[in-house]
C-alpha positions, -999 to 999 in steps of 0.1 A, spaced: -108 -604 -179 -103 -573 -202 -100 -575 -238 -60 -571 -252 -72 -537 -267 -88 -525 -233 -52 -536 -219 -39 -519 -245 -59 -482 -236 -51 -486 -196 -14 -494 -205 -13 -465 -224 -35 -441 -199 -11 -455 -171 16 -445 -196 7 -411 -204 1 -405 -168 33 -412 -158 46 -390 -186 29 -360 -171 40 -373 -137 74 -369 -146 72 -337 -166 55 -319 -136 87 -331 -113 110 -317 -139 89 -285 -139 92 -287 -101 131 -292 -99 137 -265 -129 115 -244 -100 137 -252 -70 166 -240 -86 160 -210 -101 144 -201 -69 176 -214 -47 199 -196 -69 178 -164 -74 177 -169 -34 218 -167 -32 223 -134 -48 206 -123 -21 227 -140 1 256 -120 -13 242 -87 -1 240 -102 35 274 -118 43 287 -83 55 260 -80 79 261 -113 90 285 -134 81 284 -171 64 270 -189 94 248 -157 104 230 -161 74 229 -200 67 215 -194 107 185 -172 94 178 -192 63 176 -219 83 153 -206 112 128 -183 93 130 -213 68 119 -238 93 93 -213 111 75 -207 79 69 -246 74 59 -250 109 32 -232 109 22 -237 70 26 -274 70 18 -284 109 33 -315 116 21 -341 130 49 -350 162 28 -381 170 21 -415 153 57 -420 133 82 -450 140 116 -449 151 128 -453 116 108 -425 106 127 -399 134 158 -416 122 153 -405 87 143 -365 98 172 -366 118 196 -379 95 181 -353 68 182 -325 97 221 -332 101 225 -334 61 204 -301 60 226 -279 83 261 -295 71 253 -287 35 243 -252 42 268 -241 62 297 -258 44 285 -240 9 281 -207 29 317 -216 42 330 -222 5 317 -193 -13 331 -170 15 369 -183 5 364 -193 -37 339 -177 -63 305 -192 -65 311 -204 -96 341 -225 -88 323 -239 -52 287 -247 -70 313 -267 -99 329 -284 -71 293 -291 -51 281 -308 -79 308 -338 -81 285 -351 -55 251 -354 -68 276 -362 -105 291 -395 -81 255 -404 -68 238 -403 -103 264 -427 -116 261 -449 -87 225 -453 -84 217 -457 -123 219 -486 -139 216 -479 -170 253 -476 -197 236 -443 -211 237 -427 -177 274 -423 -182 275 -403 -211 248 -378 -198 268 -377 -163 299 -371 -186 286 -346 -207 273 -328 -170 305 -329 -157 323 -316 -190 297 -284 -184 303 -278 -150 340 -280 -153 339 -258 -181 316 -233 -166 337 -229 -132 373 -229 -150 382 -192 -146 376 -201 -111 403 -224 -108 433 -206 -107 444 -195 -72 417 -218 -60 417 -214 -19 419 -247 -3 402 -245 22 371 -233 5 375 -261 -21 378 -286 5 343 -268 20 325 -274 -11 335 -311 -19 324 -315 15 290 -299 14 291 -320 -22 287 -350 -1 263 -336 22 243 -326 -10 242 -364 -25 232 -376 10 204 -348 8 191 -358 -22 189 -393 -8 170 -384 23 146 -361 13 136 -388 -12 127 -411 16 119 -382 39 92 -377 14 81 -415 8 79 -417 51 57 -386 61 26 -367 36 29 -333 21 61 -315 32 57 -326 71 90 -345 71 108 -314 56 94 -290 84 106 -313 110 142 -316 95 146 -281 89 137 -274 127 166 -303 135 186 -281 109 177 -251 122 185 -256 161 219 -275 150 226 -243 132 216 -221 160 242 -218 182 272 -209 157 253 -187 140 246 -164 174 285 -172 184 293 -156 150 267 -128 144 254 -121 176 228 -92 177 235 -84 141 212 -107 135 186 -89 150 192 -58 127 153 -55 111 170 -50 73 190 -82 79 161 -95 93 134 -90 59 169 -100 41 171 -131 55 139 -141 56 137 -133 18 171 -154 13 152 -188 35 119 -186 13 139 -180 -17 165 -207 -9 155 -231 13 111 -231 19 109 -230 -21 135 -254 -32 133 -279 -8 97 -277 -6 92 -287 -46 123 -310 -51 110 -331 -18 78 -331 -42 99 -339 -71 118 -369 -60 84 -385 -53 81 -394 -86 117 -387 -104 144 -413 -97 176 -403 -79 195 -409 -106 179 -387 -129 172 -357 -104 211 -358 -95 218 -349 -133 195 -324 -131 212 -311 -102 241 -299 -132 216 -270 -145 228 -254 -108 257 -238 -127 238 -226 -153 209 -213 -130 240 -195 -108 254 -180 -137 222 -167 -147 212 -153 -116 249 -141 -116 243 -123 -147 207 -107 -139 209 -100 -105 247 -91 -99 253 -78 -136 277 -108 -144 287 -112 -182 289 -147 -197 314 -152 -216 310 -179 -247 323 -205 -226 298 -202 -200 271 -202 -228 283 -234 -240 283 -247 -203 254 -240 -202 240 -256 -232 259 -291 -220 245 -293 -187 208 -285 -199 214 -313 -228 223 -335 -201 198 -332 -177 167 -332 -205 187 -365 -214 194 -380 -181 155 -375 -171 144 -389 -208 166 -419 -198 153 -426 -163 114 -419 -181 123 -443 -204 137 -471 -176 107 -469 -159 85 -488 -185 
């Protein structure tokens, strides 16, 4: 039996642990975006070469290559339920990409990542259970709305119908890679969904782009879009989810925005205006108190 005060020290160790758990998945989700969104100014540069479903077509390949041969999955040994899952996460994979891609070729990014994000905004509310989730969700969505309002006017409806769409897709994402990542070690479950994600996306991106995608500076291009946007991000937030609840990493999902008007601003010489500053500032509030509040559920 151990004394209450060695009880006390392993409750405390196990605490602390957990702590440091969680700070290192917020660390690796702060990562995954501002790689992902670093990743789709480069994107910009490639849609007259390629086109939307050219380039989601090379993310998706060169992105599924690269963890082929880094990760080396094993193909035998898993259940049914297990294939279920990397297809199901495959399917969610290449619908969100190309449905995003579709978006931002019709609406600005701005107003198409604002609209993405009522997804992951719907799942954190439905999966937390706790009162306080609602107010960080509600501050969230008060950024994001705020951030992509310029956007709004004129909005094409087709391209806002894309991104609710890939919205959904994007909540069941973040649902499957968490299991994904609970059913196979390392990132194996992730190289195998991006390959179903990449051969889905095969086909209409050849249809589309044809031989352009053959074109060596589209090529390096697109290969620097997939590690930036799809081997990076995915790679740490399939990590991430391993010890972050859904609920919490869906908030986080609101510092996209931000992260895309930064990238905005640095890479494509985009000026913020004070409204986007104080977007910004929301969102970021509410993810560091949507995470705190998950931490604090977990004890």
């Amino acid at each position: 039996m151990l004394t209450a005060e060695a009880q006390a020290g392993t409750a405390g160790t196990a605490g602390a642990s957990g702590a440091r758990g969680r700070l290192v998945s917020v660390a690796l989700v702060i990562g995954g975006i501002v790689s992902l969104q670093f990743g789709s100014s480069v994107a910009v540069l490639l849609f007259p070469r390629a086109g939307a479903l050219g380039v989601v077509t090379l993310r998706l390949v060169v992105a599924a290559l690269v963890l082929l041969v880094v990760c080396r999955p094993k193909v035998r040994g898993h259940s049914r339920g297990d294939w279920a899952t990397v297809l199901a996460f495959g399917v969610a994979l290449a619908g969100m990409n190309s449905l995003f891609y579709q978006a931002i070729d019709r609406i600005p990014l701005g107003a198409a990542v604002t609209l993405e994000f009522l997804g992951p905004l719907i799942l954190s509310v439905a999966t937390s259970r706790r009162l306080l989730s609602l107010v960080w969700a509600a501050l969230a969505l008060g950024g994001v709305v705020l951030l992509g309002r310029e956007g709004f006017d004129g909005l094409n409806l087709t391209g806002a119908a894309f991104a609710l769409a890939a919205g959904g897709l994007w909540a069941a994402y973040i649902l499957l890679s968490a299991r994904t990542g609970q059913r196979f070690p390392q990132a194996d479950g992730l190289a195998l969904a991006m390959t179903v994600a990449a051969l889905l996306s095969l086909p209409f991106g050849i249809v589309s782009a044809g031989a352009a995608l053959l074109n060596p500076v589209t090529l390096g291009l697109g290969a620097a879009v997939a590690l930036m946007s799809s081997v990076m991000p995915y790679t740490l937030e399939l990590l991430a989810l391993r010890k972050l609840p859904a609920s919490g990493f869906a908030v986080m999902m609101s510092l996209e925005p931000a992260a895309a008007a930064t990238a905005g601003f640095l890479v494509l010489h985009q000026a913020l205006g004070w409204a986007e500053v104080v977007a910004i500032g929301l969102v970021v509030v509410a993810s560091v108190g949507a995470v705190r509040s998950a931490g604090a559920g977990a004890h």
